[in-house]
N, CA, C and O atoms as CSV, one atom per row, in Angstrom:
chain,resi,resn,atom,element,x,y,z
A,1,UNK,N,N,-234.811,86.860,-98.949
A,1,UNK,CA,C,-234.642,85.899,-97.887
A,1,UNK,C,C,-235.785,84.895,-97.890
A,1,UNK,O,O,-235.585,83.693,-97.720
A,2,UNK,N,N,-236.769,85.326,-98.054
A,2,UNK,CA,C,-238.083,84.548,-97.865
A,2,UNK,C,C,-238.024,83.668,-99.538
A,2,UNK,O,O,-238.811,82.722,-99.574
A,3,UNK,N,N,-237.483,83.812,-100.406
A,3,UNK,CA,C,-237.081,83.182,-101.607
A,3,UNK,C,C,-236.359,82.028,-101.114
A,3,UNK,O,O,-236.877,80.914,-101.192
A,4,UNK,N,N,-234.898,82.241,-100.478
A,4,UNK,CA,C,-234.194,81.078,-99.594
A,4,UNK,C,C,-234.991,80.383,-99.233
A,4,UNK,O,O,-235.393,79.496,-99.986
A,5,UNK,N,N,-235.374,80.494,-98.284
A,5,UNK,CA,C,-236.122,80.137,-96.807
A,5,UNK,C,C,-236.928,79.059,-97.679
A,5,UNK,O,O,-236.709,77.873,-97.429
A,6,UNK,N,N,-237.926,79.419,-98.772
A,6,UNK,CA,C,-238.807,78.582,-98.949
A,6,UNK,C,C,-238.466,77.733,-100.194
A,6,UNK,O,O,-239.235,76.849,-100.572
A,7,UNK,N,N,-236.871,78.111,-101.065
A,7,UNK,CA,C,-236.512,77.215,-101.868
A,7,UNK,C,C,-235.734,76.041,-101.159
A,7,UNK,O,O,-235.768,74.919,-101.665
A,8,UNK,N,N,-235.074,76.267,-100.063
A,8,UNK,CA,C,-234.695,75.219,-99.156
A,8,UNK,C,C,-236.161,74.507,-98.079
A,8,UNK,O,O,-235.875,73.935,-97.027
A,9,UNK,N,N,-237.381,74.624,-98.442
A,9,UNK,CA,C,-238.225,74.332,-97.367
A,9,UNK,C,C,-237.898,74.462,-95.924
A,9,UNK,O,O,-237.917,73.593,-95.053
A,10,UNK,N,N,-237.584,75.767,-95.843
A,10,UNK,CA,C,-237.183,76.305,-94.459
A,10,UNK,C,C,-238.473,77.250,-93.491
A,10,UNK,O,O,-238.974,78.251,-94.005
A,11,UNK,N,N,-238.857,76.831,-92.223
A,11,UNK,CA,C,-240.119,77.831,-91.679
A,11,UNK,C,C,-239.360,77.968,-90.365
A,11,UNK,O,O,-239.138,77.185,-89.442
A,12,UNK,N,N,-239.012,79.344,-90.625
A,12,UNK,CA,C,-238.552,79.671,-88.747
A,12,UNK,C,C,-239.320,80.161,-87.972
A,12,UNK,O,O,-238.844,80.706,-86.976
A,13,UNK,N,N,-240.464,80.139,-88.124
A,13,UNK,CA,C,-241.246,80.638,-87.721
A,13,UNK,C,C,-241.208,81.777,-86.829
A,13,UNK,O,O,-240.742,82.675,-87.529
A,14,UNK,N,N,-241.447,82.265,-85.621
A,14,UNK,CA,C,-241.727,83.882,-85.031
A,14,UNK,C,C,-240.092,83.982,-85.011
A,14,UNK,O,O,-239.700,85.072,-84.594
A,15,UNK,N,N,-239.061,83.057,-85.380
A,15,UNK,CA,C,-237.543,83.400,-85.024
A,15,UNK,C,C,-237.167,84.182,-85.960
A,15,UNK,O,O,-236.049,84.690,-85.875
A,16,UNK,N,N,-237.843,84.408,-86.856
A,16,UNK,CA,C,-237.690,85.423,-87.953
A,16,UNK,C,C,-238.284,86.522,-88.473
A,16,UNK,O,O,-239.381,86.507,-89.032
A,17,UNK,N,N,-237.602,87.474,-88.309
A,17,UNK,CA,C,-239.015,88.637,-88.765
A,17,UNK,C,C,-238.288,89.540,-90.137
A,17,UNK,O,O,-237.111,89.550,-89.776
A,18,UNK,N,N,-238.308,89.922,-90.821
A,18,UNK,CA,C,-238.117,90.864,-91.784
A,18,UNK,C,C,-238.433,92.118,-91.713
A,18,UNK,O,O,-239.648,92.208,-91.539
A,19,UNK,N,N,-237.943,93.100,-91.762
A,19,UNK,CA,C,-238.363,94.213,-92.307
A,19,UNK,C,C,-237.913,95.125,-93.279
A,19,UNK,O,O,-236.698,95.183,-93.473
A,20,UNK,N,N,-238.518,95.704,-93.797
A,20,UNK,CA,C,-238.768,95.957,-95.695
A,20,UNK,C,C,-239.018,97.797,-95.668
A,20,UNK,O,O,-239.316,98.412,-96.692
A,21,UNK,N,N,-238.855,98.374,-94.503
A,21,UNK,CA,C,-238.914,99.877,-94.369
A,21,UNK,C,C,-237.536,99.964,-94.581
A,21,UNK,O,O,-236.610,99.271,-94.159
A,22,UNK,N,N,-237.587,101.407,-95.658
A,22,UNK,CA,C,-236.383,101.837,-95.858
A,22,UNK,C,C,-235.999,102.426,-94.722
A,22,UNK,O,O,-236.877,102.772,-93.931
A,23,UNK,N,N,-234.481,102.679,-94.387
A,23,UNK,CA,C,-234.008,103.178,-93.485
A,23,UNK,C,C,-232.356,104.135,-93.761
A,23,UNK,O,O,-231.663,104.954,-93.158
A,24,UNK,N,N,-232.355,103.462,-94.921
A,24,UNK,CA,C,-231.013,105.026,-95.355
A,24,UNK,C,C,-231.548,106.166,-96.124
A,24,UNK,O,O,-232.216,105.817,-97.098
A,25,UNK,N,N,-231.461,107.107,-95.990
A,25,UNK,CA,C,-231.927,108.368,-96.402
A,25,UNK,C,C,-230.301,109.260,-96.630
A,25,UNK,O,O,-229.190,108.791,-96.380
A,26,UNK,N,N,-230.585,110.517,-97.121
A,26,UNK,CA,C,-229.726,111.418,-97.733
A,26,UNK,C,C,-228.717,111.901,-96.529
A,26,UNK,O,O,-227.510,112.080,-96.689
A,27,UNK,N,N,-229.478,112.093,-95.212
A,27,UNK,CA,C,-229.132,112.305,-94.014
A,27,UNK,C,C,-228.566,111.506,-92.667
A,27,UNK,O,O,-229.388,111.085,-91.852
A,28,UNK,N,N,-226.913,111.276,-92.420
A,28,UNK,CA,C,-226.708,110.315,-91.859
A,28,UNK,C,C,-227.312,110.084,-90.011
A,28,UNK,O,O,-227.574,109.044,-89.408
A,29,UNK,N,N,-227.364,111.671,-89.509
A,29,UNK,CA,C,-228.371,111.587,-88.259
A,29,UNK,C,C,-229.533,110.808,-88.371
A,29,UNK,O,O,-229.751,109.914,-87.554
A,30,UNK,N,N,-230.597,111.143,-89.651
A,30,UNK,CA,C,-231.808,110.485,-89.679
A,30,UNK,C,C,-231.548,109.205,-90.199
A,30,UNK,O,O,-232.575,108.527,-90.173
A,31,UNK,N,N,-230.256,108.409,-90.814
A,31,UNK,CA,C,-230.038,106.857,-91.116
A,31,UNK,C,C,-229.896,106.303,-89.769
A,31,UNK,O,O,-230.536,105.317,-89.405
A,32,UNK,N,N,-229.089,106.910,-89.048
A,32,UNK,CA,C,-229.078,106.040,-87.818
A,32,UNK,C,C,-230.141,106.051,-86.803
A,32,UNK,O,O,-230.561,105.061,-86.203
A,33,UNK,N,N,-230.623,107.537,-86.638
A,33,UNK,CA,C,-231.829,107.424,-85.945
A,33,UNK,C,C,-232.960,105.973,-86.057
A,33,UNK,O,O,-233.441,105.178,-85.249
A,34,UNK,N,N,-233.041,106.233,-87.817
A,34,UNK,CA,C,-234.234,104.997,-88.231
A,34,UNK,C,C,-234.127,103.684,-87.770
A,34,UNK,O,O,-234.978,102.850,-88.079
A,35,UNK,N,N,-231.544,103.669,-87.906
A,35,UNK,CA,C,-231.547,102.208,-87.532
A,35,UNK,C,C,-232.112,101.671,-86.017
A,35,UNK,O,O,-232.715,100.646,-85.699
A,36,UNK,N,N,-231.613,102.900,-85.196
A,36,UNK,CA,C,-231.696,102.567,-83.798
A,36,UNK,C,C,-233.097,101.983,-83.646
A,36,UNK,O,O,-233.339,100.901,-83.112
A,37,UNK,N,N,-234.017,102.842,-84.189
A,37,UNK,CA,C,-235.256,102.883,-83.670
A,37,UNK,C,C,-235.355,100.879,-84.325
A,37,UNK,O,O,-235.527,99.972,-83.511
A,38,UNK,N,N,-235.275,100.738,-85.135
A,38,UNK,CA,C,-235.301,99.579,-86.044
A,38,UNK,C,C,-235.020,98.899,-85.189
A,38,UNK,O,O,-236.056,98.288,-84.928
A,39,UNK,N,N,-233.874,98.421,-84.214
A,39,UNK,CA,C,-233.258,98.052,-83.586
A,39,UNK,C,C,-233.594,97.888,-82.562
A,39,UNK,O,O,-233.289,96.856,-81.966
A,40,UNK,N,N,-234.320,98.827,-82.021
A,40,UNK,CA,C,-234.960,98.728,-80.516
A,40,UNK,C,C,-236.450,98.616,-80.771
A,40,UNK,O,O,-237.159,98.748,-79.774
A,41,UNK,N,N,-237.100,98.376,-82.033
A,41,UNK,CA,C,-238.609,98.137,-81.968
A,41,UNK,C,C,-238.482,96.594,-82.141
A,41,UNK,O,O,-239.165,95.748,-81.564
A,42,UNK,N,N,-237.545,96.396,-82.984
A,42,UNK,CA,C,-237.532,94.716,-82.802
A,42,UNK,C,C,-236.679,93.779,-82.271
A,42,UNK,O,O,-236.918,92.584,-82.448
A,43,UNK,N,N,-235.269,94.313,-81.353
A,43,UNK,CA,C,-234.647,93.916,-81.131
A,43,UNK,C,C,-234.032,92.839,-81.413
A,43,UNK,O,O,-233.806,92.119,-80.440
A,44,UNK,N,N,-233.596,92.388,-82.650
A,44,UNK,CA,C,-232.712,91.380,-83.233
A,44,UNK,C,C,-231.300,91.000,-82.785
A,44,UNK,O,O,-230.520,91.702,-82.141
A,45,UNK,N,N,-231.099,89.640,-83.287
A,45,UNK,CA,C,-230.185,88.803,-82.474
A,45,UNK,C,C,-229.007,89.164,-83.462
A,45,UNK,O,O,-227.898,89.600,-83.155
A,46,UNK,N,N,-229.576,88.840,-84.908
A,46,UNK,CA,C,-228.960,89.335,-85.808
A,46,UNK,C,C,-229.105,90.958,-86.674
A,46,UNK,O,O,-230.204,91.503,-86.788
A,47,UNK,N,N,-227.872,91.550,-87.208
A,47,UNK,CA,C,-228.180,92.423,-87.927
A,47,UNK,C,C,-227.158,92.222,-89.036
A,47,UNK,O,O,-225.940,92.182,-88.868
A,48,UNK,N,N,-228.109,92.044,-90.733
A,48,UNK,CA,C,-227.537,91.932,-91.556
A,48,UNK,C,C,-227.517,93.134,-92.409
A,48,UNK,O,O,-228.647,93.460,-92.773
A,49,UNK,N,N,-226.484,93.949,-92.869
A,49,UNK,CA,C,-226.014,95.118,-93.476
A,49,UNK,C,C,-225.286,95.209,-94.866
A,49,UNK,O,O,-224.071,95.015,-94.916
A,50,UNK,N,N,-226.079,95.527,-96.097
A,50,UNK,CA,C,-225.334,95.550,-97.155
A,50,UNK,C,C,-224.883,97.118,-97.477
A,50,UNK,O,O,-223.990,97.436,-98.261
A,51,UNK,N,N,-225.600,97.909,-96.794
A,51,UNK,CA,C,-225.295,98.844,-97.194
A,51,UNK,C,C,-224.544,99.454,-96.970
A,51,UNK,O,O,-224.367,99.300,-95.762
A,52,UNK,N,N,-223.320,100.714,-97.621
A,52,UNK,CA,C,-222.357,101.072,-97.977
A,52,UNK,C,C,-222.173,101.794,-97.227
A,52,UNK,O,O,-220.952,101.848,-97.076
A,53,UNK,N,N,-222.771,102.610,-96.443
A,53,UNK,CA,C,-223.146,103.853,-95.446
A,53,UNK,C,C,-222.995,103.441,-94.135
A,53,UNK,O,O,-222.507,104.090,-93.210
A,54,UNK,N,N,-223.538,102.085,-94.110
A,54,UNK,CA,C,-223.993,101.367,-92.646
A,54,UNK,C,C,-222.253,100.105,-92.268
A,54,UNK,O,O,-221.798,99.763,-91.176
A,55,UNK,N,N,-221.902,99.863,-93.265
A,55,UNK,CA,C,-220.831,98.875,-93.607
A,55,UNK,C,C,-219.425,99.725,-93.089
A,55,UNK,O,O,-218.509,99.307,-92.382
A,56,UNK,N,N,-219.620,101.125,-93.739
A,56,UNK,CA,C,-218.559,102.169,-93.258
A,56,UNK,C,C,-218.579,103.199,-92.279
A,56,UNK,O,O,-218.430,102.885,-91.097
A,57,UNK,N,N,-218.691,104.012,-92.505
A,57,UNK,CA,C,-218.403,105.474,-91.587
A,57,UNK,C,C,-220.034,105.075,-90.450
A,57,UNK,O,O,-220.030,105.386,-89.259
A,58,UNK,N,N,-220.710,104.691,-90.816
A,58,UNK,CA,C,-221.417,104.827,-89.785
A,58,UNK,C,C,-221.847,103.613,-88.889
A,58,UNK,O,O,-222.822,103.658,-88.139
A,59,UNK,N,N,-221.136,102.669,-89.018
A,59,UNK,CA,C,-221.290,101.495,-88.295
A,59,UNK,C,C,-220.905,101.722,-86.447
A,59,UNK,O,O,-221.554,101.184,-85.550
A,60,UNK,N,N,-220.016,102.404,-86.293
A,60,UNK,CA,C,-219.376,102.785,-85.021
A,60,UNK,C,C,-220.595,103.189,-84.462
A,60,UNK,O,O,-220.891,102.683,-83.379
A,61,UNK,N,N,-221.429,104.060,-85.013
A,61,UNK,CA,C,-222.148,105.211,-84.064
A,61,UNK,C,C,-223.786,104.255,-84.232
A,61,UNK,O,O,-224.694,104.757,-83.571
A,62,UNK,N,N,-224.162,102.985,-85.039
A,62,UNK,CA,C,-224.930,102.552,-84.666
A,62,UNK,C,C,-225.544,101.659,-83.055
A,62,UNK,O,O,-224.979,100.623,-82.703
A,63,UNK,N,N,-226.388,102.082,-82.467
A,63,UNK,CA,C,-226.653,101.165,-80.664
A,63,UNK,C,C,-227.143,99.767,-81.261
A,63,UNK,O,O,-228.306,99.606,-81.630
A,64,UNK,N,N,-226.468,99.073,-81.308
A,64,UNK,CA,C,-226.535,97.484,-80.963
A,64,UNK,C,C,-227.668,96.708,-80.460
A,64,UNK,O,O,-228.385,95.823,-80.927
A,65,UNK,N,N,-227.574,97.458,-79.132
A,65,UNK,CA,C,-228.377,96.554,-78.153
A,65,UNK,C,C,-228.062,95.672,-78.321
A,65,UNK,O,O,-226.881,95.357,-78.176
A,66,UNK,N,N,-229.163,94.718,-78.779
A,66,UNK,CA,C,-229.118,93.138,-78.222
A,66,UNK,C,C,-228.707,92.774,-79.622
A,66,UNK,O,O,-228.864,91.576,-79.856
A,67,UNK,N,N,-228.167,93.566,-80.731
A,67,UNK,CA,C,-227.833,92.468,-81.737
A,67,UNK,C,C,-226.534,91.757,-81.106
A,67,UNK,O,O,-226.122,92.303,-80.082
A,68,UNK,N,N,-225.791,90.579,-81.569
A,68,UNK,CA,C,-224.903,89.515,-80.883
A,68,UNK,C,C,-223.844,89.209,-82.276
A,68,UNK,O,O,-222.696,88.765,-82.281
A,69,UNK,N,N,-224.719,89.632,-83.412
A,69,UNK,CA,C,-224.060,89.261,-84.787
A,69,UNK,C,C,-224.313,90.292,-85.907
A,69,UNK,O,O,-225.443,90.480,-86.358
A,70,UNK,N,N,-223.099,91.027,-86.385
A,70,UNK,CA,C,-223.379,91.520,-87.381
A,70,UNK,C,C,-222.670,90.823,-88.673
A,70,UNK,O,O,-221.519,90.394,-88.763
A,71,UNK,N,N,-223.605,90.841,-89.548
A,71,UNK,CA,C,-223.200,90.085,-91.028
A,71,UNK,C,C,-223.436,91.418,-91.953
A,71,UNK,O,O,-224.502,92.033,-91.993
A,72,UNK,N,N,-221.697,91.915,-93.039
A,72,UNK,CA,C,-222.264,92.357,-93.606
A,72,UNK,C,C,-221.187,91.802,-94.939
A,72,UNK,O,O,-220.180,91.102,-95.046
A,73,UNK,N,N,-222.054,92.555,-95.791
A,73,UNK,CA,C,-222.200,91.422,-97.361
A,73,UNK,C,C,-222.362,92.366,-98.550
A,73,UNK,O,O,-223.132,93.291,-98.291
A,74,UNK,N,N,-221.860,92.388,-99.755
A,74,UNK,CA,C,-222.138,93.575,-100.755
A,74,UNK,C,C,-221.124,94.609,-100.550
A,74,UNK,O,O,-219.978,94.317,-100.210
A,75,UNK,N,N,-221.575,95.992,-100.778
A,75,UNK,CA,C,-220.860,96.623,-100.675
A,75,UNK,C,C,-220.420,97.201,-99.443
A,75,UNK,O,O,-219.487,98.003,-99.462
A,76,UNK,N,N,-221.136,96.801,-98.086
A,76,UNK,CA,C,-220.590,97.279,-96.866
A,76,UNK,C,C,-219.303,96.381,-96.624
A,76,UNK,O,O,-218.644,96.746,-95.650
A,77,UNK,N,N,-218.952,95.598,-97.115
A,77,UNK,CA,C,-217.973,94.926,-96.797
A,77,UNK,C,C,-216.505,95.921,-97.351
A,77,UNK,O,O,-215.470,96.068,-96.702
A,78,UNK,N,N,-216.799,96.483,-98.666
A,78,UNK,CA,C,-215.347,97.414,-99.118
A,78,UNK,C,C,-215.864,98.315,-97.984
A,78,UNK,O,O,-215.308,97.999,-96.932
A,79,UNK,N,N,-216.500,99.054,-97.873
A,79,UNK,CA,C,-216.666,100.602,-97.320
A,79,UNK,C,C,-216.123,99.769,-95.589
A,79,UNK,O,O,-214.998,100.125,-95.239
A,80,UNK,N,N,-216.697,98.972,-94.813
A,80,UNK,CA,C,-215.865,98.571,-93.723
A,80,UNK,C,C,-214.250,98.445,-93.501
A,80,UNK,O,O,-213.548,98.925,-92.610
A,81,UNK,N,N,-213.962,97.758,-94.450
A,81,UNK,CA,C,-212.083,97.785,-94.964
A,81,UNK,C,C,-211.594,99.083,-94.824
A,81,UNK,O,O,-210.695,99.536,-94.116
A,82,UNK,N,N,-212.380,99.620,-95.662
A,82,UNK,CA,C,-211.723,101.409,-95.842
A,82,UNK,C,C,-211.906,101.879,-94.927
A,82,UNK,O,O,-211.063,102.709,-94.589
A,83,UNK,N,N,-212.792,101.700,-94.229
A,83,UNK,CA,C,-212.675,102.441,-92.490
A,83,UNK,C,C,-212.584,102.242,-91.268
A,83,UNK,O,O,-212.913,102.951,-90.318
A,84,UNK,N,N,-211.819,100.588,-91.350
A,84,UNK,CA,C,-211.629,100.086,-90.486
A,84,UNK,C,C,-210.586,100.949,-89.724
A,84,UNK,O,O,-210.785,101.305,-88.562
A,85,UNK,N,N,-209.359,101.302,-90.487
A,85,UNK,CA,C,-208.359,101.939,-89.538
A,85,UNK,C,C,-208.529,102.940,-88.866
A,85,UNK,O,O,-207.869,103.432,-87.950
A,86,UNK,N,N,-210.215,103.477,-89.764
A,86,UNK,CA,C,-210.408,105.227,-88.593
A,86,UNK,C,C,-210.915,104.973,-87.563
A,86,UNK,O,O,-210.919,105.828,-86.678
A,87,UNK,N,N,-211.620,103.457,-87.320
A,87,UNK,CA,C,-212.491,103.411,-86.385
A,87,UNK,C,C,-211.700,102.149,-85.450
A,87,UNK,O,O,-211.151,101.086,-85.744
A,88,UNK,N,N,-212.053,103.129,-83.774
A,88,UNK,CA,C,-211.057,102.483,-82.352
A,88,UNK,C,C,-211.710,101.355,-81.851
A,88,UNK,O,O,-211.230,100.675,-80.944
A,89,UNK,N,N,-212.539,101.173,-82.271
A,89,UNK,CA,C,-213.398,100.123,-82.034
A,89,UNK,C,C,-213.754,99.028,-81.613
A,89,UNK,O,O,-214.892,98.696,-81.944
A,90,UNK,N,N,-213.075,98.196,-80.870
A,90,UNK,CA,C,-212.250,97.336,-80.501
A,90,UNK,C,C,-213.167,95.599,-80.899
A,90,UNK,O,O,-212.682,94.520,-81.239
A,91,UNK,N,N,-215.015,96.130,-80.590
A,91,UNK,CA,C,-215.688,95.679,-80.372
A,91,UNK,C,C,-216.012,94.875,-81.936
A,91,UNK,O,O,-216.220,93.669,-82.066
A,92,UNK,N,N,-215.990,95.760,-82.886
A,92,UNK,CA,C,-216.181,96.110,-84.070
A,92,UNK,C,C,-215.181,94.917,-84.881
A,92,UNK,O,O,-215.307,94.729,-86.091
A,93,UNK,N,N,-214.552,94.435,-84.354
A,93,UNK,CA,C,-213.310,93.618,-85.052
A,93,UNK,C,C,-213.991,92.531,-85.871
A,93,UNK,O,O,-214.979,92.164,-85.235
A,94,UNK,N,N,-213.857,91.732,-87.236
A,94,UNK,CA,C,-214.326,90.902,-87.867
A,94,UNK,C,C,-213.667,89.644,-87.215
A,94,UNK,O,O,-212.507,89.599,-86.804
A,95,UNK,N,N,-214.728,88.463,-87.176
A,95,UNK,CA,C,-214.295,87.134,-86.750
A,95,UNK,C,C,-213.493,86.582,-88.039
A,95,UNK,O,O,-213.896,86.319,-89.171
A,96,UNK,N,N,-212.128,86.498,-87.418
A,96,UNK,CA,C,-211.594,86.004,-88.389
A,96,UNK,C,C,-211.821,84.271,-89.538
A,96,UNK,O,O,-211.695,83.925,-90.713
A,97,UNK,N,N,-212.254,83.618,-88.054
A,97,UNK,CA,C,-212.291,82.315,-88.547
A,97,UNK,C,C,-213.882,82.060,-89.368
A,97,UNK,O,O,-214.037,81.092,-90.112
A,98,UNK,N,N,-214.945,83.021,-89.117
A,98,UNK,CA,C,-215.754,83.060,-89.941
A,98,UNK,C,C,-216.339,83.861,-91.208
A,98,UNK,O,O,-217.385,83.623,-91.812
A,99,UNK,N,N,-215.224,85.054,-91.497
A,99,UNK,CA,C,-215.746,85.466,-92.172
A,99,UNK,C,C,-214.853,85.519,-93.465
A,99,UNK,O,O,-213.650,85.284,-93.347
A,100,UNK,N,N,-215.301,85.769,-94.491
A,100,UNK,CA,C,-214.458,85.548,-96.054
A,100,UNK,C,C,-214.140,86.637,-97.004
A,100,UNK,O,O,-214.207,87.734,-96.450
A,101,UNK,N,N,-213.896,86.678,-97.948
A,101,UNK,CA,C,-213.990,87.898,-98.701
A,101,UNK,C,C,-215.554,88.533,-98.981
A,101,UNK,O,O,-216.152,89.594,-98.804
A,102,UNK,N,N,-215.765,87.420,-99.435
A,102,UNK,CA,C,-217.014,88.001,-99.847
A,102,UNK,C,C,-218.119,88.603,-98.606
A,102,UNK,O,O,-219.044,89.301,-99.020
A,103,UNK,N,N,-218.048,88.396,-97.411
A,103,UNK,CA,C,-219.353,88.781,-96.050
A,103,UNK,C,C,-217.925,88.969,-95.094
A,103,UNK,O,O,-216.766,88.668,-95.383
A,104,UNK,N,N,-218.500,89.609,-93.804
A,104,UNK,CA,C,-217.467,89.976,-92.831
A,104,UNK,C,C,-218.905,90.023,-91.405
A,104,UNK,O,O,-219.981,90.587,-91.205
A,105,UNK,N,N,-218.182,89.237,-90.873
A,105,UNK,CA,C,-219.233,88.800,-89.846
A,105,UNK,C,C,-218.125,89.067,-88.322
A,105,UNK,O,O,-216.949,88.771,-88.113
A,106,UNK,N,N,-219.189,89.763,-87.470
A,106,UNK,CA,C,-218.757,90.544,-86.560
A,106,UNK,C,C,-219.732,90.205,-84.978
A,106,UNK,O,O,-220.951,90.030,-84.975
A,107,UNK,N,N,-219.036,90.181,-84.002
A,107,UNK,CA,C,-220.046,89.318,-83.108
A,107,UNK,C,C,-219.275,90.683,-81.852
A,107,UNK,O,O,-218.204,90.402,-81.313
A,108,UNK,N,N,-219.865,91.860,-81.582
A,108,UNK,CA,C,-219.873,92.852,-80.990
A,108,UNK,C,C,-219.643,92.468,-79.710
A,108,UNK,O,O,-220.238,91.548,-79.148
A,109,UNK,N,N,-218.805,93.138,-79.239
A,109,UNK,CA,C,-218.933,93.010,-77.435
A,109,UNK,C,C,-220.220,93.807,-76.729
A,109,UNK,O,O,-220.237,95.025,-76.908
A,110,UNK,N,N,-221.233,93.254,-75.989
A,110,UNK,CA,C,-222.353,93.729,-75.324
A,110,UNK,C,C,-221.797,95.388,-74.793
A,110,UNK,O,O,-222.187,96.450,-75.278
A,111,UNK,N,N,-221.022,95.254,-73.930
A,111,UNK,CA,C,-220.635,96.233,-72.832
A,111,UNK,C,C,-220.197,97.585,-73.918
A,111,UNK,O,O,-220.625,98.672,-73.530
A,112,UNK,N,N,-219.654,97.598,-74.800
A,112,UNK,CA,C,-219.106,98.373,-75.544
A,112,UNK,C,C,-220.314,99.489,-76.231
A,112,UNK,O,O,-220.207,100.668,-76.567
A,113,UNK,N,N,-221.361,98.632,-76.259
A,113,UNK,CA,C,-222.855,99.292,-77.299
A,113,UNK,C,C,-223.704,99.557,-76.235
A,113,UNK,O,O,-224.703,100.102,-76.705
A,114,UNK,N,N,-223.801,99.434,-74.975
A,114,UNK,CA,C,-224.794,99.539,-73.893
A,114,UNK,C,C,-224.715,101.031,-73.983
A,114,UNK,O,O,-223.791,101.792,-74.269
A,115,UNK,N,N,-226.624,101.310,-73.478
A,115,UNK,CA,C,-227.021,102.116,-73.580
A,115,UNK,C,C,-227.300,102.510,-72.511
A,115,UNK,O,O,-227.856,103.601,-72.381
């Protein structure tokens, strides 16, 4: 990202933060645990998800909070497809008019993820 950012001469300054701690492990209790915590130490507007684990079966049971946008891209995008029909989710639904084959971008209902 920070490659982007600075091949387009882009500075978002504090609107952007990164973080670079792994957070999927072998264990899907301790993946989500890490995300939550992830989630509530920095509370992001956005949450972007490539991963395959996070894209599928365990996207439902991640707390939101204050994310407003999920973008995911890579391989969470097949593993979401494939489990879209198990999951009731209502909240969870992809924006149709923005998202493509390739990314699937998802703008969560607040009330649904409240903690």
């Amino acid at each position: 990202m920070r490659d982007v950012l600075d091949h387009n001469a882009l500075e978002l300054g504090d609107r952007l933060s990164m973080i670079n701690a792994p957070v999927i492990c072998d264990d899907d209790a301790e993946t989500l645990a890490r995300v939550n915590q992830m989630i509530a130490d920095h509370q992001p507007d956005v949450l972007r998800i490539s991963y395959e684990e996070l894209g599928g079966r365990l996207l439902s049971r991640v707390t939101l909070g204050p994310v407003t946008r999920v973008v995911l891209f890579g391989p969470a995008v097949a593993a979401f497809h494939a489990q879209r029909s198990k999951v009731k989710d209502p909240s969870l639904s992809p924006d149709q008019d923005q998202s493509m084959p390739e990314f699937v971008i998802i703008e969560p209902k607040q009330a649904a993820h409240a903690t």
